[in-house]
Backbone as XML, in Angstrom:
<?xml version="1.0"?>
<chain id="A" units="angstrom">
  <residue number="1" name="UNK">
    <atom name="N" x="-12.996" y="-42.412" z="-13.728"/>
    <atom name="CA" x="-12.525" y="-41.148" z="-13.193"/>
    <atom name="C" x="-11.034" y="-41.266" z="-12.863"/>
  </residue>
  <residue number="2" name="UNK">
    <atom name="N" x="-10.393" y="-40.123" z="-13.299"/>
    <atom name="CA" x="-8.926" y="-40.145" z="-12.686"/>
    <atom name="C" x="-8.380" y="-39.845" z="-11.443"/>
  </residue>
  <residue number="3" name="UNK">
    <atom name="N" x="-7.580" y="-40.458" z="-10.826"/>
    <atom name="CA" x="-6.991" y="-40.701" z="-9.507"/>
    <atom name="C" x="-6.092" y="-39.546" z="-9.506"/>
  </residue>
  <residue number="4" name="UNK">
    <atom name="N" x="-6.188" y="-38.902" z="-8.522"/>
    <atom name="CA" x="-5.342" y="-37.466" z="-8.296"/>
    <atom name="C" x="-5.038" y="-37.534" z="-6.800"/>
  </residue>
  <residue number="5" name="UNK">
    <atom name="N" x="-3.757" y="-37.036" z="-6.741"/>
    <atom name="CA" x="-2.744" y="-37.053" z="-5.548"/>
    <atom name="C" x="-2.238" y="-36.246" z="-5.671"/>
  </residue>
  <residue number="6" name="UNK">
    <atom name="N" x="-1.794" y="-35.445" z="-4.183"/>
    <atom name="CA" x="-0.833" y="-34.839" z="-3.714"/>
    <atom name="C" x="0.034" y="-35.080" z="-2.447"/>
  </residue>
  <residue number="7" name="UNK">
    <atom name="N" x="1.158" y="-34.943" z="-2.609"/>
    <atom name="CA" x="2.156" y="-35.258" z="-1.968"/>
    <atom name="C" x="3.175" y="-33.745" z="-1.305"/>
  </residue>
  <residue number="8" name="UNK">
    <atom name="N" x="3.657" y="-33.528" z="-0.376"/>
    <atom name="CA" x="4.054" y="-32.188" z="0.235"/>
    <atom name="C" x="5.152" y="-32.404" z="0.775"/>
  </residue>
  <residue number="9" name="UNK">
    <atom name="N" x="6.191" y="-31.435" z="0.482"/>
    <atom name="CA" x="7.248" y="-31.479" z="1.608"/>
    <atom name="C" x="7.563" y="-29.974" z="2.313"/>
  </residue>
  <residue number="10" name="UNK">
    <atom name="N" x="6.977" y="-30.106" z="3.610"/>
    <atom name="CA" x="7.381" y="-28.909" z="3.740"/>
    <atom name="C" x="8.770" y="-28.485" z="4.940"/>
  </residue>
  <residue number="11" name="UNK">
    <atom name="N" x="9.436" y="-27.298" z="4.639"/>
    <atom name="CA" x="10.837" y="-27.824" z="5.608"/>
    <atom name="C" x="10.338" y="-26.241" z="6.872"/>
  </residue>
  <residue number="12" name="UNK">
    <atom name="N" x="11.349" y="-26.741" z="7.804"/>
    <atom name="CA" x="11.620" y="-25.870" z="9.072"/>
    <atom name="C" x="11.712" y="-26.407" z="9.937"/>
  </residue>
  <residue number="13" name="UNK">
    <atom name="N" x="11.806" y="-26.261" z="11.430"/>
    <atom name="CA" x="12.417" y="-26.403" z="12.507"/>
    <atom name="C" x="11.423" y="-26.685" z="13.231"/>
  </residue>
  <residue number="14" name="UNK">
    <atom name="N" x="11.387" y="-27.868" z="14.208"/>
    <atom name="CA" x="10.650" y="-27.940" z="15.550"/>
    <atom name="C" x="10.008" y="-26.241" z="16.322"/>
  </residue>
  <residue number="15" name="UNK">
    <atom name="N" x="8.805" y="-26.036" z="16.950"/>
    <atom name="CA" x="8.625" y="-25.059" z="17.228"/>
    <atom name="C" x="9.105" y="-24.652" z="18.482"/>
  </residue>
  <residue number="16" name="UNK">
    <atom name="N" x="9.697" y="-23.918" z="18.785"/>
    <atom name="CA" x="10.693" y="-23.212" z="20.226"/>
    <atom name="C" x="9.470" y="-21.826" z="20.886"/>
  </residue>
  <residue number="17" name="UNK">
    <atom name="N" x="8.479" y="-22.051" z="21.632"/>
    <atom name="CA" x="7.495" y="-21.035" z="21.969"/>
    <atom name="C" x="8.386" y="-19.791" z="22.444"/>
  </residue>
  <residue number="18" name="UNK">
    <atom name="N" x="9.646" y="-20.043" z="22.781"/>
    <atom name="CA" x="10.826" y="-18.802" z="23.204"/>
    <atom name="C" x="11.033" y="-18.048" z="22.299"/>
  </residue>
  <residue number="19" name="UNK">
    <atom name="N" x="11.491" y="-18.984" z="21.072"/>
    <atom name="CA" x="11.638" y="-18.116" z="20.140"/>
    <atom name="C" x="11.018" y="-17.740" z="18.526"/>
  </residue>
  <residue number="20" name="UNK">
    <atom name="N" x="9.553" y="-18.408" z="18.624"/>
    <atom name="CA" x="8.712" y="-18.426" z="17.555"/>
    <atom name="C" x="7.334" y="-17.998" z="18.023"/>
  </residue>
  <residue number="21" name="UNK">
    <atom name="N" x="7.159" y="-16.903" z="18.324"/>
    <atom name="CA" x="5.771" y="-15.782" z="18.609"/>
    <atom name="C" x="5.057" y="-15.615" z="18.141"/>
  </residue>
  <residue number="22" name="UNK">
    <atom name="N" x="3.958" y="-16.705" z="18.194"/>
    <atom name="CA" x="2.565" y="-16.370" z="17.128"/>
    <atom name="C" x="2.525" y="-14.845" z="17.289"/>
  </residue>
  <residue number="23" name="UNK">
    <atom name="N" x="2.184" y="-14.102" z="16.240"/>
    <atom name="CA" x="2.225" y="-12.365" z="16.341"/>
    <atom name="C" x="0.543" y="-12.069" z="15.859"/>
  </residue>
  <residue number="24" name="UNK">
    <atom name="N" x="0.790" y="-13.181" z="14.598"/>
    <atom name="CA" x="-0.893" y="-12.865" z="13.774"/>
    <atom name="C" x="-1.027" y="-14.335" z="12.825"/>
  </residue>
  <residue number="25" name="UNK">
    <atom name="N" x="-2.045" y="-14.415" z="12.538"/>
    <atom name="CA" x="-2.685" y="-15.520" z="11.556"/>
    <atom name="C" x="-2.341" y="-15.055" z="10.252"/>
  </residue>
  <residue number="26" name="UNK">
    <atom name="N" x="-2.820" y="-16.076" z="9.751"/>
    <atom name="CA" x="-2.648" y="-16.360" z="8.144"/>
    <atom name="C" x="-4.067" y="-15.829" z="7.778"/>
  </residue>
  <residue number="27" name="UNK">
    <atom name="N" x="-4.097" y="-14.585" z="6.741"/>
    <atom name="CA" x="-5.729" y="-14.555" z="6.140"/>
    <atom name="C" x="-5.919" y="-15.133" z="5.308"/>
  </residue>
  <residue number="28" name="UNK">
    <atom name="N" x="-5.540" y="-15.273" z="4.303"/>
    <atom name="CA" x="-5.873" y="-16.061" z="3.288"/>
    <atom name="C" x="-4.448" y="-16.598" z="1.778"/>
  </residue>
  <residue number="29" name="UNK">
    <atom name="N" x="-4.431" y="-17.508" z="1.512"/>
    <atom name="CA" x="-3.404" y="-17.770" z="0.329"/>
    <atom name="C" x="-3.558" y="-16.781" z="-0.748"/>
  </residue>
  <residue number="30" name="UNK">
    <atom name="N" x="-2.461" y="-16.034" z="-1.404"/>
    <atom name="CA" x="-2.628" y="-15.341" z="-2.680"/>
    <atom name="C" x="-1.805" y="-15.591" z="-3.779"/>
  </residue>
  <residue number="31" name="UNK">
    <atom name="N" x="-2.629" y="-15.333" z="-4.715"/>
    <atom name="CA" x="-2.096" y="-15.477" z="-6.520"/>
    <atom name="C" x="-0.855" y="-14.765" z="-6.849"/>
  </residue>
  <residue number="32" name="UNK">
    <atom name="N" x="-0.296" y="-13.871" z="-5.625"/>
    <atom name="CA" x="0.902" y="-13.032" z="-5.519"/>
    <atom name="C" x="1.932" y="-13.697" z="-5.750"/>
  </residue>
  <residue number="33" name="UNK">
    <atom name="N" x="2.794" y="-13.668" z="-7.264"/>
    <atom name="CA" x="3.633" y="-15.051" z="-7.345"/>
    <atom name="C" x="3.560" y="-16.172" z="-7.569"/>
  </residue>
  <residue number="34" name="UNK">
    <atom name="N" x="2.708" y="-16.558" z="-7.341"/>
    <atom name="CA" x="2.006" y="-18.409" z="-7.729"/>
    <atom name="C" x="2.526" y="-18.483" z="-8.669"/>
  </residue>
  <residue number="35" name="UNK">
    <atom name="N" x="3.291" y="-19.767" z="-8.476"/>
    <atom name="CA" x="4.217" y="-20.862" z="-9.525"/>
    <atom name="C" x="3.674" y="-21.705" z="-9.424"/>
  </residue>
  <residue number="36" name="UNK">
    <atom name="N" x="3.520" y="-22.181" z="-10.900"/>
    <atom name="CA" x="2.715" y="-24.289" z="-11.220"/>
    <atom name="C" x="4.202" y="-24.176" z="-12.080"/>
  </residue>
  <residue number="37" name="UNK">
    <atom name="N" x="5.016" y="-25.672" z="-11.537"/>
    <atom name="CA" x="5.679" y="-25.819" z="-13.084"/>
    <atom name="C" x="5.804" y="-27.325" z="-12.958"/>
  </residue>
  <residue number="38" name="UNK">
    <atom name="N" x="6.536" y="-27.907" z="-14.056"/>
    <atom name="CA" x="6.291" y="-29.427" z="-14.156"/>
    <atom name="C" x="7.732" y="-29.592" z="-14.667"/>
  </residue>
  <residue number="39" name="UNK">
    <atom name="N" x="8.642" y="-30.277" z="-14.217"/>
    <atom name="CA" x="9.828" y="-30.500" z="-14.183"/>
    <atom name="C" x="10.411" y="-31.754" z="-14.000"/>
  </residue>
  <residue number="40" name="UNK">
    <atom name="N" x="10.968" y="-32.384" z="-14.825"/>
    <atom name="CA" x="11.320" y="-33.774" z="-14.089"/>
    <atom name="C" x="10.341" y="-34.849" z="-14.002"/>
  </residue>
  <residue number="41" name="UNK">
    <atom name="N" x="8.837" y="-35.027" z="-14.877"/>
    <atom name="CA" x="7.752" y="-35.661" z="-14.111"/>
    <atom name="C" x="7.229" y="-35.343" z="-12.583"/>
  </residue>
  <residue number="42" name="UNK">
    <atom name="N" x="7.945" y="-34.366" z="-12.048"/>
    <atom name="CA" x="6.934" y="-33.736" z="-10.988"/>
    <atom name="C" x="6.278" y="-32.316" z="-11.217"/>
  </residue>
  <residue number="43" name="UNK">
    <atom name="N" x="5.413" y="-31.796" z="-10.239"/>
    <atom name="CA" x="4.532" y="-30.776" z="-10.378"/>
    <atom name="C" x="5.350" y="-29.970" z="-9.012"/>
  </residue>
  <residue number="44" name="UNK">
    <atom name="N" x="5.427" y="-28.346" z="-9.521"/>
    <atom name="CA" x="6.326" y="-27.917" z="-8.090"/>
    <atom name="C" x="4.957" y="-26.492" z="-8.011"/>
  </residue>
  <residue number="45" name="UNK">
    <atom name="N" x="4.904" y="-26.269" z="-6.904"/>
    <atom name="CA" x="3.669" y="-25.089" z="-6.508"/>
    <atom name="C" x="4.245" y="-24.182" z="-5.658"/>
  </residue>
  <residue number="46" name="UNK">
    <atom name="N" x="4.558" y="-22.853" z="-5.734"/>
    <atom name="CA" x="4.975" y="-21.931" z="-5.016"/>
    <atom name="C" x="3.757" y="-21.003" z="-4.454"/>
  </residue>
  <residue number="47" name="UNK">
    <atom name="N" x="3.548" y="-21.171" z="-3.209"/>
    <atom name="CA" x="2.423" y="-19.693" z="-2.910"/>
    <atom name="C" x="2.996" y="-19.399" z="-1.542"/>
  </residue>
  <residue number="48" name="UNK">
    <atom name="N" x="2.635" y="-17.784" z="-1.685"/>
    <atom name="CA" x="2.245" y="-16.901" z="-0.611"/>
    <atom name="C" x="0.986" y="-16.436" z="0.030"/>
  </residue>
  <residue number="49" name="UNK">
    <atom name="N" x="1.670" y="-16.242" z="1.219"/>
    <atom name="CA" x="-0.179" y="-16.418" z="2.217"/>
    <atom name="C" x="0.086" y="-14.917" z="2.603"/>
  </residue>
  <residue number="50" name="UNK">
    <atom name="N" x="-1.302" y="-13.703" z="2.586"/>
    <atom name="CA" x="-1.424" y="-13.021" z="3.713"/>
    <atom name="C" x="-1.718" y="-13.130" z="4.893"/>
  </residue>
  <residue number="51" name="UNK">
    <atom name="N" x="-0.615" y="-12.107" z="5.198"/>
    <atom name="CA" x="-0.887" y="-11.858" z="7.107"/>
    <atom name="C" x="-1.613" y="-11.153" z="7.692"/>
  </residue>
</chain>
């Protein structure tokens, strides 16, 4: 069987509760936009989540 990995980088800022207001949750990830591409020997994944 083949060995499969993922690896993530994700960027932003320490959370500041002053100035970052949970408002609402995440419902679910969507196909809205979804990018797979393979570049360089890596794999790059773009998604958007509803709110």
């Amino acid at each position: 069987m083949d060995e499969h990995r993922l690896e993530a980088i994700a960027v932003g800022e320490p959370l500041d509760p002053e100035r970052h207001r949970v408002k609402t949750t995440i419902k679910a990830v969507t196909y809205y936009r979804l990018a797979i591409e393979h570049e360089d020997g890596m794999w790059r994944c773009r998604v958007f989540v509803d709110l």
